[in-house]
MIKEPA-216770 format. One line per 10 residues: number of its first residue (from 1); for each residue x, y, z of N, C-alpha, C. Coordinates in steps of 0.02 Angstrom, whole numbers, plus 50000, padded with zeros to 5 digits. Layout:
<atoms>
NUM) X:Y:Z:X:Y:Z:X:Y:Z; ...
</atoms>
This chain:
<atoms>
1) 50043:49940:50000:50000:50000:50000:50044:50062:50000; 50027:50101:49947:50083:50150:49948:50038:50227:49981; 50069:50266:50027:50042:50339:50039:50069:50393:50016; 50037:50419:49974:50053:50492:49943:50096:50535:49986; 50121:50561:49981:50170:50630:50020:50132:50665:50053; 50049:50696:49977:50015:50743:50008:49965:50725:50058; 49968:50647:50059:49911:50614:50112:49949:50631:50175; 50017:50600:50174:50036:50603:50232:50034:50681:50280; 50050:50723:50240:50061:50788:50240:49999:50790:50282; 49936:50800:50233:49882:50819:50254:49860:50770:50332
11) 49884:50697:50337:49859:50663:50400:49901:50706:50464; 49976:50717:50433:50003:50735:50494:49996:50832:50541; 49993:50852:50467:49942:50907:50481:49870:50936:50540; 49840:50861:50498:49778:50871:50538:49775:50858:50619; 49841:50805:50630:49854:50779:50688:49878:50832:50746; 49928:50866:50711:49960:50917:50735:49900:50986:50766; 49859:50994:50709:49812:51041:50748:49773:51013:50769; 49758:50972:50777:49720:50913:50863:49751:50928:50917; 49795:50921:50903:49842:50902:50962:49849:51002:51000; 49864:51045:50944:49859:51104:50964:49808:51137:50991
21) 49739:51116:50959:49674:51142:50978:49679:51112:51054; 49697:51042:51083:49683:51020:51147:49731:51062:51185; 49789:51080:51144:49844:51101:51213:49786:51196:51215; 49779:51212:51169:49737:51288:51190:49698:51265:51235; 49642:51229:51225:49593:51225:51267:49591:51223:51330; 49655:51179:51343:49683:51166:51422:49721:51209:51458; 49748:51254:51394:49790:51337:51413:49732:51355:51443; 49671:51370:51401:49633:51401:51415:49565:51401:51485; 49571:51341:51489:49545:51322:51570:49587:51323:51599; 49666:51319:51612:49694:51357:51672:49694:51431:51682
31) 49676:51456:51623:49701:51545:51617:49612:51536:51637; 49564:51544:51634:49478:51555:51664:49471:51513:51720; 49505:51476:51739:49479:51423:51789:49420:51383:51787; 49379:51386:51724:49327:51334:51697:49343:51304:51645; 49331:51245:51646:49322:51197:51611:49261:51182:51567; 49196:51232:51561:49169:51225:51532:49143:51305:51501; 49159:51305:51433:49166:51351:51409:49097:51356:51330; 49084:51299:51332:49018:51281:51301:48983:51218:51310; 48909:51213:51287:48884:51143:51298:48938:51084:51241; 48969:51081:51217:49030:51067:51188:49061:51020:51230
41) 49087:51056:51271:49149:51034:51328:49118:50956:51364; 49070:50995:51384:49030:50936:51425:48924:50941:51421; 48896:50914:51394:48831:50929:51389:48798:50917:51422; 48848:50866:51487:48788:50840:51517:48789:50882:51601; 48842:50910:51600:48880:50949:51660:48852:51014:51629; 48863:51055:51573:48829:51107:51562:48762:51121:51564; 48719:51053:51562:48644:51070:51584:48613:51076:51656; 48674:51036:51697:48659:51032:51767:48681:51132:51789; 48756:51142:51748:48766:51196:51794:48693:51259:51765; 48665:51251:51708:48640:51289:51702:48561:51314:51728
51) 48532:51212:51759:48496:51223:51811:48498:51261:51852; 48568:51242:51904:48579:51272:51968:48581:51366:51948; 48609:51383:51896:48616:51457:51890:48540:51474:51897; 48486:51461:51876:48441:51462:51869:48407:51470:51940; 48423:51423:51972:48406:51430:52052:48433:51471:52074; 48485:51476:52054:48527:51531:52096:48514:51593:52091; 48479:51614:52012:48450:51668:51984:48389:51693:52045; 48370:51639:52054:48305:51636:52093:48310:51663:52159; 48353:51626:52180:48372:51642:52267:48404:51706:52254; 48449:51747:52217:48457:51800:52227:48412:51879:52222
61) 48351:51851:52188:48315:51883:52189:48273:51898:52240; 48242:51836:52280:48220:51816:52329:48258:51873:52360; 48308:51876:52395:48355:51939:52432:48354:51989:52405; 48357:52022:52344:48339:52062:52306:48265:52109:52349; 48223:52057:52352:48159:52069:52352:48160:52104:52441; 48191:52025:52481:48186:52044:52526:48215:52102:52575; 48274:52100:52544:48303:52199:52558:48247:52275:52537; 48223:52261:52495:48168:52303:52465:48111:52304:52522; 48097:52245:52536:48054:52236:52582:48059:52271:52662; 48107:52275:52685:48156:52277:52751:48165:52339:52731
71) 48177:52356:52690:48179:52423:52709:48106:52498:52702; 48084:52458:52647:48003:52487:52680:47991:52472:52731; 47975:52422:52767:47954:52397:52810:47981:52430:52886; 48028:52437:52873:48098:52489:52930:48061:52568:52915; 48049:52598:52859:48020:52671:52861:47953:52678:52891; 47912:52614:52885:47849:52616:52894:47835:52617:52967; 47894:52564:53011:47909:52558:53085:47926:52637:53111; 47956:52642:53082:47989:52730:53112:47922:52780:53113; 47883:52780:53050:47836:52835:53052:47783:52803:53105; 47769:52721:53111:47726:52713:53152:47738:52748:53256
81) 47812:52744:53242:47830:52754:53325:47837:52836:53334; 47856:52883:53259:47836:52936:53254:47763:52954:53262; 47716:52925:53243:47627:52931:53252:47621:52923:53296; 47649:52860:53346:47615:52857:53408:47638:52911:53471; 47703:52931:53468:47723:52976:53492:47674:53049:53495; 47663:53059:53410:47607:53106:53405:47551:53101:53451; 47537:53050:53461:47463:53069:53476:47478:53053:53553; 47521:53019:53566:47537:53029:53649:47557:53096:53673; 47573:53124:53638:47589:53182:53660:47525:53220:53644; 47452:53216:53601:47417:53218:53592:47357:53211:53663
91) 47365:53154:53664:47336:53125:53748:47355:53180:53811; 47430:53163:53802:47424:53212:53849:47416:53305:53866; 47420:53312:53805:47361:53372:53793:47299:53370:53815; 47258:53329:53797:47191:53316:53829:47197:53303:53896; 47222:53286:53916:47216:53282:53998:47238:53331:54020; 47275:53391:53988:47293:53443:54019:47218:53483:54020; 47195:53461:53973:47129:53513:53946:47073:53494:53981; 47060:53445:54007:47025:53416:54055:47025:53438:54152; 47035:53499:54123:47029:53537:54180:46954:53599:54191; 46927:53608:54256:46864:53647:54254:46911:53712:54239
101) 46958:53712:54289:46970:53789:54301:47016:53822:54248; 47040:53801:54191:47049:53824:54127:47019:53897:54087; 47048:53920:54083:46995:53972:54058:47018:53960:53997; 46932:53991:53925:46948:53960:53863:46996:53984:53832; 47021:54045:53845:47088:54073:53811:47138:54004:53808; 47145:53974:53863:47177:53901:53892:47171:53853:53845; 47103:53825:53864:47076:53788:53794:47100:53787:53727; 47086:53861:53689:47112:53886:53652:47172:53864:53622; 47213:53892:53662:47300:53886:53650:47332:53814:53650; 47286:53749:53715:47292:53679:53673:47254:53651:53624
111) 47198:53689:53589:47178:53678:53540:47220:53667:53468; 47270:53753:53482:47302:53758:53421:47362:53712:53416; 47397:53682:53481:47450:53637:53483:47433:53575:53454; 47356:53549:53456:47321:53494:53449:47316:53484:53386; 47314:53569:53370:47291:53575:53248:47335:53557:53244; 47409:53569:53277:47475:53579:53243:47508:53498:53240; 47475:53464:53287:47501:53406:53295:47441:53368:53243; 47396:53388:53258:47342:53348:53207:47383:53356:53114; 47406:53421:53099:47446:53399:53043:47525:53359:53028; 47538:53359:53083:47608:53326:53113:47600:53257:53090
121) 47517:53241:53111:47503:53146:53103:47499:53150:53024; 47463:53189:52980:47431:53175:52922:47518:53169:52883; 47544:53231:52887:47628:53229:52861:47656:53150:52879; 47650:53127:52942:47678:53050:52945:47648:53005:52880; 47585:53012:52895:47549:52958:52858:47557:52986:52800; 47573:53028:52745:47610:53053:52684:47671:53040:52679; 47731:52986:52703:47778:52972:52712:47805:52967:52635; 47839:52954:52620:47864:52916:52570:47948:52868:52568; 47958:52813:52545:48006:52796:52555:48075:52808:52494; 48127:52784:52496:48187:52787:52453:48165:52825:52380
131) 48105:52777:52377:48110:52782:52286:48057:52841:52290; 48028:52878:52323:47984:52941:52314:47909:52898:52329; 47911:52813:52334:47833:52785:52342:47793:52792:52398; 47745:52832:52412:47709:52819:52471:47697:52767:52506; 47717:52770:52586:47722:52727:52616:47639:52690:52633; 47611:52728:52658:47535:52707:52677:47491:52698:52606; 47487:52715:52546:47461:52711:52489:47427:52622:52470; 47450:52564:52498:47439:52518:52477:47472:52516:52395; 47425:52465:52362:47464:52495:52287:47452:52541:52246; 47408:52591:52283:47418:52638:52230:47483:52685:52277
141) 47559:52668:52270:47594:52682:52270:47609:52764:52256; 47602:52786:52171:47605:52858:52169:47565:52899:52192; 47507:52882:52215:47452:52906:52257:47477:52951:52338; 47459:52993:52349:47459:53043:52410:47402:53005:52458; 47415:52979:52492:47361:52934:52538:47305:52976:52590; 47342:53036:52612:47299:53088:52653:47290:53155:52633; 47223:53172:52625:47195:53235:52588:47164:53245:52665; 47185:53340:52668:47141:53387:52708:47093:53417:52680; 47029:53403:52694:46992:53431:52683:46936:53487:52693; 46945:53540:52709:46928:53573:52771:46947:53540:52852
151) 46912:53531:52901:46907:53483:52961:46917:53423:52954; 46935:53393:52905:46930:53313:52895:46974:53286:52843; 47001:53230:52868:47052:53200:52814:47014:53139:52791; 47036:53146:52731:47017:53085:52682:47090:53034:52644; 47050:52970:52659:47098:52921:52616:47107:52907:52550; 47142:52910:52525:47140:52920:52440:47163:52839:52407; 47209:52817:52467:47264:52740:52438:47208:52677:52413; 47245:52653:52402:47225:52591:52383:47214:52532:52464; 47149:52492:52457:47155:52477:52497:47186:52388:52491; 47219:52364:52463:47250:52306:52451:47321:52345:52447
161) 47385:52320:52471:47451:52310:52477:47492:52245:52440; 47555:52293:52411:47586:52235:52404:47637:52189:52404; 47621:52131:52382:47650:52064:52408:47697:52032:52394; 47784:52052:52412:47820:52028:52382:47847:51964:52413; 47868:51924:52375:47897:51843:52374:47976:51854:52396; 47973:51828:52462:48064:51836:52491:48061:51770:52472; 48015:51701:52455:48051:51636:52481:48022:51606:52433; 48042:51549:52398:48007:51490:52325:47924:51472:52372; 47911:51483:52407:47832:51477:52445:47798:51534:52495; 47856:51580:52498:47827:51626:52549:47816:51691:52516
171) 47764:51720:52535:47747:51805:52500:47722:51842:52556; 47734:51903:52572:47714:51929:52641:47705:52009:52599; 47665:52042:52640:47645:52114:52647:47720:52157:52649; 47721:52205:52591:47769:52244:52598:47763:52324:52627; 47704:52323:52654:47675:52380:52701:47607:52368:52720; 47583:52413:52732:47517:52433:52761:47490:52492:52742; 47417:52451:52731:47369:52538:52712:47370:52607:52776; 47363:52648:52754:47338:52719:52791:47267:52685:52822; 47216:52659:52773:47147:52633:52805:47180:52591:52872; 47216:52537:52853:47198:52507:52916:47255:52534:52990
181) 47295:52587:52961:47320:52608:53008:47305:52657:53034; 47279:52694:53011:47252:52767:53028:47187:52774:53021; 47161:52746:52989:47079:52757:52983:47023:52705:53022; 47022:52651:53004:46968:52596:53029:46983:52580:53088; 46982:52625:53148:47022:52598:53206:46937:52603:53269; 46915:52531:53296:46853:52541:53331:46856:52596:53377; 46804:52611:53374:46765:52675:53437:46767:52647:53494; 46743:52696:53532:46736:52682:53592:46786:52627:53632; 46747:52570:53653:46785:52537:53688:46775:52479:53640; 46744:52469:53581:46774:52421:53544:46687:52382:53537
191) 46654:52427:53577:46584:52369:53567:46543:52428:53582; 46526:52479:53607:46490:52540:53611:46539:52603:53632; 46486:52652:53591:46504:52715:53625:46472:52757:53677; 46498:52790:53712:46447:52850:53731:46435:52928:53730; 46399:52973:53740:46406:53018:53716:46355:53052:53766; 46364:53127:53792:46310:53165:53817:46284:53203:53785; 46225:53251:53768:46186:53272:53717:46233:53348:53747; 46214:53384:53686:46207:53455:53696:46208:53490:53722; 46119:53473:53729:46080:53516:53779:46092:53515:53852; 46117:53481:53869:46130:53440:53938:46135:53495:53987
201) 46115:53516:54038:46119:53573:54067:46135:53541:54139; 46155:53476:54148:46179:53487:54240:46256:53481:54236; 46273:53433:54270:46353:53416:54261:46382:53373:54263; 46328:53322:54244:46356:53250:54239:46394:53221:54171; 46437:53184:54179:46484:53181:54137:46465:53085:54132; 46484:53057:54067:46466:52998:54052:46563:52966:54035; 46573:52914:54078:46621:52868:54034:46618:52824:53991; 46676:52808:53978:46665:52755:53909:46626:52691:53920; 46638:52661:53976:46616:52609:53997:46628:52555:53966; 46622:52473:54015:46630:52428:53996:46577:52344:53976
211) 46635:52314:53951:46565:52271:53936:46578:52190:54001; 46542:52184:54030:46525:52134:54074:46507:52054:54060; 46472:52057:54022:46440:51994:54011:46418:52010:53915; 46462:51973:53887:46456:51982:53814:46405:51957:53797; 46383:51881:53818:46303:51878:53785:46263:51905:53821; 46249:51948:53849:46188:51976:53885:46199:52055:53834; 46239:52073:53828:46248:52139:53752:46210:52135:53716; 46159:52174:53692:46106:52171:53640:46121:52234:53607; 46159:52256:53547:46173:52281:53506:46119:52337:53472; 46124:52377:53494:46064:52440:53476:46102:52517:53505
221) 46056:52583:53500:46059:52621:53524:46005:52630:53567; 46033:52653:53641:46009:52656:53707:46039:52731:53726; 45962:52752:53755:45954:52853:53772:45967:52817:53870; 45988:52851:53887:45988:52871:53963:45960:52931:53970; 45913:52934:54003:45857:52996:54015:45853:52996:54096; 45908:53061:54117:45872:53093:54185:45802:53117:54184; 45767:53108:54242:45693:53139:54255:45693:53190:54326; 45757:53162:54343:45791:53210:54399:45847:53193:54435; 45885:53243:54447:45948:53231:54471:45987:53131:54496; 45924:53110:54547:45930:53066:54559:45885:53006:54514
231) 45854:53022:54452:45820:52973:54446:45831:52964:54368; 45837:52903:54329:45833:52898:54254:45807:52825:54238; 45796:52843:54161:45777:52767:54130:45822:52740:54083; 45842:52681:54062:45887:52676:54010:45834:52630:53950; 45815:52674:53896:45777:52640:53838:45778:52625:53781; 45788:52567:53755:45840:52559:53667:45783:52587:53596; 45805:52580:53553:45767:52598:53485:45711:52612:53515; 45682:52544:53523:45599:52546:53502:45576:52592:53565; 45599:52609:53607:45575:52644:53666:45577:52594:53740; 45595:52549:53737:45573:52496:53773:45620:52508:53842
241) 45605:52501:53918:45653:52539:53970:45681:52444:53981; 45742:52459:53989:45777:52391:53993:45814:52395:54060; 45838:52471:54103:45841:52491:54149:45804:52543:54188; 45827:52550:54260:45803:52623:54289:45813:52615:54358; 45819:52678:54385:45848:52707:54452:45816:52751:54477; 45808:52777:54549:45795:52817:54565:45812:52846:54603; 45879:52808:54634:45927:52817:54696:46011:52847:54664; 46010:52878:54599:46087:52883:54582:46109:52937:54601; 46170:52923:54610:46205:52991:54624:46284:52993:54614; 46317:53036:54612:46375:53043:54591:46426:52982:54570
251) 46449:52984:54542:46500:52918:54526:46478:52866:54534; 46420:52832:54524:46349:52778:54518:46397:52757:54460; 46376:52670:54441:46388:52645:54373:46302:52641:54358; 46286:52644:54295:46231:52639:54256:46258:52565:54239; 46205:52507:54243:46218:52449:54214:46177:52417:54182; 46174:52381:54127:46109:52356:54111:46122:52326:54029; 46116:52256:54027:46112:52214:53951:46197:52210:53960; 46226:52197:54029:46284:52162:53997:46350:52230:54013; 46338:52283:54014:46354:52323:54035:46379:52385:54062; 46416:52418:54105:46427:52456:54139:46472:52515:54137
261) 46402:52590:54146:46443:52617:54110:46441:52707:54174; 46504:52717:54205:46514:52756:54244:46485:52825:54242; 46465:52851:54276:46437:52916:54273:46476:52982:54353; 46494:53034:54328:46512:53079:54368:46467:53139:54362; 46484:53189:54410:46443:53234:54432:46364:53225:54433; 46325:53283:54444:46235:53273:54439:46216:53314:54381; 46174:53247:54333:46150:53283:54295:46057:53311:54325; 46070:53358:54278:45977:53408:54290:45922:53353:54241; 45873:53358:54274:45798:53323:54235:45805:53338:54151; 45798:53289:54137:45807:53327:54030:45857:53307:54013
271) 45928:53300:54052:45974:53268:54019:45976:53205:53985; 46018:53206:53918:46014:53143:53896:46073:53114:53890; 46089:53058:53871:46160:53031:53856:46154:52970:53805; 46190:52955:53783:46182:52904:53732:46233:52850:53732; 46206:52800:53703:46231:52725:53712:46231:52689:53652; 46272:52678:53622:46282:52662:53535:46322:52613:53524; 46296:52573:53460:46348:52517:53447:46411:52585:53393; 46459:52514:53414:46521:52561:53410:46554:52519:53321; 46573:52582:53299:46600:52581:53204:46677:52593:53230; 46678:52638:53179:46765:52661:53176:46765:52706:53179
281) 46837:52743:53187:46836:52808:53173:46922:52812:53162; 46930:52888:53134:47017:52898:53123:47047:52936:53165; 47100:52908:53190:47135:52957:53222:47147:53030:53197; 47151:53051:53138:47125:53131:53149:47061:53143:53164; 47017:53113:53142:46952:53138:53166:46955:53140:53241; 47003:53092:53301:46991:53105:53368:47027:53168:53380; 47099:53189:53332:47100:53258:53357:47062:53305:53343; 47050:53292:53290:46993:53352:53246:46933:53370:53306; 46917:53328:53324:46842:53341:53368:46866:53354:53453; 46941:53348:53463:46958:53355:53517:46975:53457:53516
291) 47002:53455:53458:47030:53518:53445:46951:53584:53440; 46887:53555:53379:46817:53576:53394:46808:53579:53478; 46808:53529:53509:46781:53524:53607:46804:53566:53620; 46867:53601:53631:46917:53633:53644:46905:53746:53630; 46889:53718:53574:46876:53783:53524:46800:53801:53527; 46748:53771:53584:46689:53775:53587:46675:53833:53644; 46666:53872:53665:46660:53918:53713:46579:53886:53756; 46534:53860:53710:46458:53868:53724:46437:53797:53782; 46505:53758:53755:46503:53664:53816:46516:53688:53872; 46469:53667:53920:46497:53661:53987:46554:53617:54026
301) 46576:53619:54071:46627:53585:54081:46651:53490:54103; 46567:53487:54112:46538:53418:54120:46546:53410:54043; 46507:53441:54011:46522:53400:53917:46581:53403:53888; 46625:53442:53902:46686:53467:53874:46719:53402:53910; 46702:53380:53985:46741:53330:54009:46737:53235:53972; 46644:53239:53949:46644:53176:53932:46663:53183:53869; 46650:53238:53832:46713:53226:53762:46775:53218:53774; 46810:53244:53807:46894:53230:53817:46892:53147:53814; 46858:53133:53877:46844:53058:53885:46843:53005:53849; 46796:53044:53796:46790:52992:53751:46860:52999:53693
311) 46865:53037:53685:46925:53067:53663:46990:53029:53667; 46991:53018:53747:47078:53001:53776:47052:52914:53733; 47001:52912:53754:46998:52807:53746:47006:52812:53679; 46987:52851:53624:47009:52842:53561:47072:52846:53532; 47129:52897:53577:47171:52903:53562:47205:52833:53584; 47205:52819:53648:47211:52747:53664:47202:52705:53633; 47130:52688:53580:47137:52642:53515:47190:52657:53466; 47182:52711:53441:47231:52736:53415:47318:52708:53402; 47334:52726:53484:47404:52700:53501:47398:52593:53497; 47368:52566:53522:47353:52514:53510:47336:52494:53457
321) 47317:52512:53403:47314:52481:53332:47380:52479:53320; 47417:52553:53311:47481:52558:53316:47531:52496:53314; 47530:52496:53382:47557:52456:53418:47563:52376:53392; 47489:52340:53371:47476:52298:53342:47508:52297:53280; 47516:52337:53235:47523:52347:53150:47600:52347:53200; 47634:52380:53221:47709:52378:53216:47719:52301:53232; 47700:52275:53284:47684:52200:53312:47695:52134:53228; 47659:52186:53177:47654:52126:53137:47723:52149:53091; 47732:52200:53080:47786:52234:53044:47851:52197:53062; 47859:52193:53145:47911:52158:53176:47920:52082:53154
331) 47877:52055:53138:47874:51986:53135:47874:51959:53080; 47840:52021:53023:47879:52006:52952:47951:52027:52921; 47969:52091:52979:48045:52087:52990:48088:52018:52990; 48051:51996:53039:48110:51931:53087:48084:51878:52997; 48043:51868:52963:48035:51825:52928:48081:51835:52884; 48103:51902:52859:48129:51906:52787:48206:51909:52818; 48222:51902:52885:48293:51896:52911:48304:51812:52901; 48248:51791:52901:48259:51706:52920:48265:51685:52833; 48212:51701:52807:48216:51681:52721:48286:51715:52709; 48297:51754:52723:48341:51792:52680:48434:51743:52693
341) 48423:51726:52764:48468:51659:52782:48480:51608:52749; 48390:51597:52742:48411:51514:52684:48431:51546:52642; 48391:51562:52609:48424:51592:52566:48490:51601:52527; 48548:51643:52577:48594:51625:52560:48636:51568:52564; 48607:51534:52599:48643:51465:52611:48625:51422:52576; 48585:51419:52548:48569:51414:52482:48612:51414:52418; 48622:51481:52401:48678:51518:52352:48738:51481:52367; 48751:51482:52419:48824:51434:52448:48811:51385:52408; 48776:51352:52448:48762:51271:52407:48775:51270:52321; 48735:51296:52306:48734:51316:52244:48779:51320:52188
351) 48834:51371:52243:48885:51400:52214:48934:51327:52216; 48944:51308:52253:48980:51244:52283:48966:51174:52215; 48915:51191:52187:48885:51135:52148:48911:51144:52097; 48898:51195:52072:48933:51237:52016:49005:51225:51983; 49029:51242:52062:49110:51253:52054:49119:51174:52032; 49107:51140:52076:49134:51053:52059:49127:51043:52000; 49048:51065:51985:49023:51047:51898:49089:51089:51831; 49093:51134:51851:49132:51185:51781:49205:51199:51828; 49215:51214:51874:49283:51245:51881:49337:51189:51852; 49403:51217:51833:49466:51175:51822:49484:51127:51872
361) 49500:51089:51858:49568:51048:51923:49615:51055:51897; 49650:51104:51928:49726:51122:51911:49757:51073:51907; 49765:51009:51943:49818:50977:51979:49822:50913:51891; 49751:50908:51883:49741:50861:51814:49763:50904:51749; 49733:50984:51765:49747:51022:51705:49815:51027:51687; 49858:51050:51742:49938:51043:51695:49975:50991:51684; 49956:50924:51730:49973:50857:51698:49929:50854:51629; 49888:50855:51610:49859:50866:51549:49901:50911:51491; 49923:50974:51518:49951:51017:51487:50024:51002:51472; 50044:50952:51509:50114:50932:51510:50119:50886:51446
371) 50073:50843:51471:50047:50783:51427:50084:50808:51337; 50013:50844:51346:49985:50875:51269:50062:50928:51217; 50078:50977:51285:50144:50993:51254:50200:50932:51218; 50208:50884:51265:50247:50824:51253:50219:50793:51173; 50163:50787:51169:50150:50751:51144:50137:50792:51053; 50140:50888:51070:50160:50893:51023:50216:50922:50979; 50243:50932:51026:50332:50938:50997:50350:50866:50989; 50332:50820:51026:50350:50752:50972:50321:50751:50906; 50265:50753:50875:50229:50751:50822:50261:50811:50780; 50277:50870:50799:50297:50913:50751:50387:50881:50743
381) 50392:50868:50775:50482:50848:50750:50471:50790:50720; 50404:50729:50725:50412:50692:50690:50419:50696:50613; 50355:50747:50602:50347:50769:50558:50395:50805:50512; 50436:50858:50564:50489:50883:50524:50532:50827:50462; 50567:50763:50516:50619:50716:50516:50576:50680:50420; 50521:50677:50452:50488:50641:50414:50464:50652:50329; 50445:50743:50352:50453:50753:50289:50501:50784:50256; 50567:50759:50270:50615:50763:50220:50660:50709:50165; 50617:50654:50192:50618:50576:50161:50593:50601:50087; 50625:50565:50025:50581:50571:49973:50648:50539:49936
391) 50603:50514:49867:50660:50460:49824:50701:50482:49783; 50734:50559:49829:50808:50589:49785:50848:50588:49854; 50797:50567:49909:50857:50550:49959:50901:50497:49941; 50887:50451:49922:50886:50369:49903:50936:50386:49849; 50925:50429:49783:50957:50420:49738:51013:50488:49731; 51048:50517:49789:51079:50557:49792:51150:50520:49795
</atoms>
């Protein structure tokens, strides 16, 4: 069998850049430190690493998310302990004002501390965080959440919030509405209110009162009607007397359907007072109407007192919703600290999988590289030696 020159040429050729393409390649995973540089190299190792990137894509987002989260969540904590502060310092305004011997100039002058703080709260709840987004807005995000409106603030936000994903199963609240923090907060004591009329001309003053016996509570509005100093009836909607006295007198509890609800000073025959199932109301509206009580010259000091009253217990809801909403804020804190853990430990893992799958092994790569050099400076000198054979060597 005879081989052409140009066969050989061309076999040893082709051999030679084999042999060169392997020694680059192996240059080239020690100079990157991977070994896999396309699905080429390895297809079955390049599909695994490109799973795990994929996860990994995932989990870093997950943190992504959850930093975003944490840190709304951190502005929203601050303005809440800023609000409550407000209105504690609010409170205790009213109890300063809850004095007979005040004169209204007095009144007055904690009235205007009361406006000033009453816009102090609405500015909180207009917060906004990093990116210019309103904090209390829910999702309507570019939205201004509190409008003054004359005497009264209005909610503008959205009342759904939203829900970002720190974890491959977990999604949590990335704030809270203005509604449920500032607005929908129960009256009174959470199951009725009370209230003294107007007209009221003695000096009895009504507390908030409490509830005793929850199923014996029958849910209506109930008048308390003095007929004289010492004597009243207590009668719901339809007119119907469900209580009555004729022996009361100063600091007496009124009790009746469950229950009990304190009374100070003496009221005059004609007075009325009222007994109501209890809604919501907003913490500006308790300053708003604290700041009106205040700014009223015409209330006597018995009515001026059971408004404060009712007043302080609202602000007291108030601080307690508060309190609650930071309560949950804290605890979706501590969640996105815990996801945000796996999380990275996670990425570790991950990363760890990775590396085994694609990084080099030096220790194989330059025995490889040793190899391959060897093996082609032998082939090129073979080649040299080789092709200088031809049949004028022979016949020289």
């Amino acid at each position: 069998m005879r081989i052409a020159t140009i066969t050989f040429q061309q076999n040893a050729t082709s051999q030679m850049n084999n042999l060169q393409a392997d020694l680059s390649r192996t240059q080239n995973d020690l100079a990157t430190g991977t070994r896999l540089h396309s699905a080429a190299d390895d297809p079955a190792a390049m599909s695994q690493v490109n799973t795990l990137n994929v996860q990994m894509s995932a989990s870093q987002q997950y943190v992504t998310n959850g930093n975003y989260a944490t840190s709304t969540l951190q502005l929203e904590e601050q303005a809440m302990s800023d609000a409550t502060n407000t209105l504690q310092s609010a409170r205790d305004l009213a109890v300063q004002a809850n004095n007979p011997a005040l004169s209204q100039a007095q009144r007055s002058d904690i009235a205007a501390q009361l406006a000033a703080q009453l816009q102090d709260l609405v500015s909180i709840g207009n917060r906004v965080d990093g990116s210019g987004n309103q904090l209390f807005s829910g999702t309507a995000s570019s939205t201004v959440p509190f409008a003054t409106n004359g005497t009264s603030v209005t909610y503008n936000g959205s009342s759904q919030v939203s829900q970002i994903q720190v974890g491959p199963n977990q999604r949590l609240s990335a704030g809270d509405t203005g509604a449920s923090v500032f607005m929908n907060i129960p009256a009174g004591n959470g199951t009725f209110t009370t209230s003294g009329a107007t007209a009221n001309t003695g000096t009895g003053s009504i507390g908030v009162g409490t509830v005793t016996n929850a199923t014996a509570w029958v849910p209506d509005t109930y008048t308390i009607a003095f007929t004289s100093p010492t004597a009243y009836t207590v009668t719901n909607s339809t007119g119907t007397v469900v209580a009555s006295s004729t022996s009361f007198k100063d600091g007496d509890t009124i009790s009746f359907n469950g229950v009990q609800i304190p009374m100070t000073g003496t009221p005059a025959a004609g007075d009325t007072f009222t007994v109501a199932q209890a809604g919501t109301a907003s913490a500006f509206s308790t300053l708003q109407s604290l700041v009106t009580t205040l700014n009223d010259p015409t209330l006597s000091n018995a009515q001026i007192s059971s408004k404060i009253g009712g007043a302080l217990q609202q602000i007291d809801n108030a601080i307690s919703n508060m309190s609650n909403v930071s309560a949950s804020v804290g605890a979706r804190l501590n969640s996105i600290t815990s996801s945000q853990g796996a999380a990275q430990a996670l990425q570790t893992n991950l990363t760890t999988a990775v590396s085994q799958l694609s990084d080099t092994d030096y220790a194989a790569a330059i025995t490889k590289l040793n190899t391959e050099e060897i093996s082609l400076q032998a082939a090129q000198s073979s080649y040299a030696s080789i092709s200088k054979l031809s049949l004028f060597n022979f016949l020289h």
